[in-house]
Structures are given as C-alpha cells and as structure tokens.
C-alpha positions in Angstrom: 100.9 89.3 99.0 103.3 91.7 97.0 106.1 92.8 99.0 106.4 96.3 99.5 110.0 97.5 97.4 111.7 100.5 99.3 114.5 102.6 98.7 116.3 104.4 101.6 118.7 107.6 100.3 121.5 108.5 103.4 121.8 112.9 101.3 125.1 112.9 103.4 126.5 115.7 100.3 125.3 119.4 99.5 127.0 119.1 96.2 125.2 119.7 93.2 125.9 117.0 91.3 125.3 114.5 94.4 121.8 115.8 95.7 121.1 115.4 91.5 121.6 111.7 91.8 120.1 111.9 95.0 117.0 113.1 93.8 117.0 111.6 90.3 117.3 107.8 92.2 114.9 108.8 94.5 112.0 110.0 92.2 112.9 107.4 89.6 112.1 104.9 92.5 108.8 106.7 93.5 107.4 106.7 90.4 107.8 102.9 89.5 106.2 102.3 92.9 108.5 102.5 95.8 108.4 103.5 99.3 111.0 106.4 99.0 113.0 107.4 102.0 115.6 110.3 102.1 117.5 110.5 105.3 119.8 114.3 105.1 122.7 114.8 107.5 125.4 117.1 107.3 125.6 119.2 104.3 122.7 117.3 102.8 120.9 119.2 105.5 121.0 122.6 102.9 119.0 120.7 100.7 115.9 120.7 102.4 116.2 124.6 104.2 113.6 127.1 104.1 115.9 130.0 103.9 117.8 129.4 100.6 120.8 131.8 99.3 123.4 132.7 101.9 121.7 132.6 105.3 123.1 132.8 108.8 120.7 129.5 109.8 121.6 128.3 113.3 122.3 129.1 116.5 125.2 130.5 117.8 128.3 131.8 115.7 130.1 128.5 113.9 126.2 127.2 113.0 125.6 130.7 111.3 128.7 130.7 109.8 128.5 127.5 108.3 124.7 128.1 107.4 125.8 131.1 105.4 128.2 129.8 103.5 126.4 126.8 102.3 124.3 128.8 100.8 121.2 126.3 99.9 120.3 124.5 97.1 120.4 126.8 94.8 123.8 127.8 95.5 125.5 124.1 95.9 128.8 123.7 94.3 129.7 121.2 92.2 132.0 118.2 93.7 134.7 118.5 91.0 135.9 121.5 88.5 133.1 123.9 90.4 135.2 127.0 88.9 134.3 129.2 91.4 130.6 128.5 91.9 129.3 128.9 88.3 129.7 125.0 87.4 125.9 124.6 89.0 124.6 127.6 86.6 126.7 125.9 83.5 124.8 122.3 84.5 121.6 123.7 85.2 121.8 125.2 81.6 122.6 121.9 80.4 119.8 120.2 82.2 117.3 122.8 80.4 119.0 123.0 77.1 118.8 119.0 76.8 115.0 118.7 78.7 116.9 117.2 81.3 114.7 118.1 85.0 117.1 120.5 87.2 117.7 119.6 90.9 115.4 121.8 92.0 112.5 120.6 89.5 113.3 117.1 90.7 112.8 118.5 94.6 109.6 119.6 93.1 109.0 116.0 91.8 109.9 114.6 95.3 107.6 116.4 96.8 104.8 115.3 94.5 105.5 111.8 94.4 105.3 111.9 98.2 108.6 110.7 98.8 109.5 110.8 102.8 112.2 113.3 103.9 113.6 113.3 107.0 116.5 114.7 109.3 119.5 113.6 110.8 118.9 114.4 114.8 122.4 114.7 115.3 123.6 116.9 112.8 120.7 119.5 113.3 122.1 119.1 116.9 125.8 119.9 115.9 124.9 122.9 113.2 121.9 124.4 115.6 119.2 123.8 113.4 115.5 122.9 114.8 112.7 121.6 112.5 111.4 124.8 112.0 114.6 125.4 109.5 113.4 123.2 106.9 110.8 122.8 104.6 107.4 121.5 105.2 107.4 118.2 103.7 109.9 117.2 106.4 108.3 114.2 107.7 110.2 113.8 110.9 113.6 114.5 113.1 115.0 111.0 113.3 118.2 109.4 115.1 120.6 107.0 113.3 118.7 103.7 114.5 115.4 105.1 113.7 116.3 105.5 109.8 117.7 102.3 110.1 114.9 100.7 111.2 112.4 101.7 108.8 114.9 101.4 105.5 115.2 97.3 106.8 114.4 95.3 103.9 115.2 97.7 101.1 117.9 98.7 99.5 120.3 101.5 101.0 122.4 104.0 99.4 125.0 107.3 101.0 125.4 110.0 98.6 
C-alpha cells in the first residue's frame, strides 16, 4: 500500500512575498498528489479574511485596529524594499507580465485543488476573530497539538 505523502504549511507571515511561497509550495504539492495542509496564525490569518482592503475585523479596539491596518491579501506588503506599499502592485505586474500565477490566482488554485486550510485557535483568540471572519473553505479552528497531530509523518514547513 502506497503511503499517503503530505505537506503541512505553518502561514505564520502576511507578507506578500511569504504567503507567495506559501501558496506556490502548497499547490505545487497538491497537484503532484499530496495531502495539503495550511495551518494560518498571526498575520497569516489576513490571508484567508472575508473582508479584504482595510477592515476594522475583530472585536474590541487593538483587534480592529490591527485588522485595519493589515489590510488583506490584497494589500500585503512585501518583507523587504516594500517602498511604501506599491512593491506588491510592482510584483503582481511581474507575475502577469511573465505568465507567472499571482497570489491571489494561486489562493484560487488552492481552493481548487482542495487543499485544507485551517486556523490558529489562539491567535483568532488574541486578534478577536471568530470563524465567521474567514473564508469558506476554512476547514476548521484548530489548537497547536491538533495541527500537529494530523501533519505527523509529512513534511513541515513555517513561512
């Protein structure tokens, strides 16, 4: 019997450029046949929002504050030389000019390929956020020992 190959993502980053390899891994790995798992915490959280642009998501003051100057996916700086926000416009040109897939077409893609995305408990906890916050294909709310437990016996990766 063929062992089951599995790739388990920790999104820990809402920059650009990390939630690109993020996604890129992860739908490389989905469509040669692995179980896909993306575990978001933290700023990877603003990833997977419903409300994208600069929302006051949360509850109470410092979670709306935070939630609205995220921004969302679309608006995710990038880690290094972001030049006051319009490196992700200059790379999402890029992306198109060289048929390259932008982050949000390879969310798209994730969400084809059925790859499992889930939450960080925690972290919703800490920034206010409920379930409801997030985008349907959000498998589950799971603690720390929880993801770990289901990404035993793949491979592991933070981003």
């Amino acid at each position: 019997m063929a062992e089951t190959k599995k790739l388990s993502i920790i999104a820990f980053s809402g920059d650009f450029d990390k939630l690109t390899a993020v996604f890129t891994l992860a739908t490389g790995a989905a469509a040669v046949g692995y179980e896909v798992n993306l575990f978001f915490t933290f700023w990877g959280l603003d990833a997977i929002k419903i409300k994208q642009g600069h929302s006051p998501v949360g509850k109470g003051f410092l979670p709306k504050l935070f939630g609205f100057m995220m921004g969302g996916l679309k608006a995710s700086p990038v880690s290094r030389f972001n030049f006051l926000g319009a490196s992700g416009r200059i790379f999402r040109s890029l992306m198109k000019k060289n048929n390259v897939a932008t982050l949000e077409e390879l969310v798209e893609a994730a969400k084809q390929l059925g790859i499992n995305f889930y939450a960080c408990e925690m972290a919703m906890h800490i920034l206010g956020l409920e379930k409801t916050d997030f985008i349907p294909e959000l498998k589950e709310v799971l603690g720390v020992t929880s993801f770990l437990q289901m990404s035993d016996g793949g491979q592991t990766l933070f981003i």
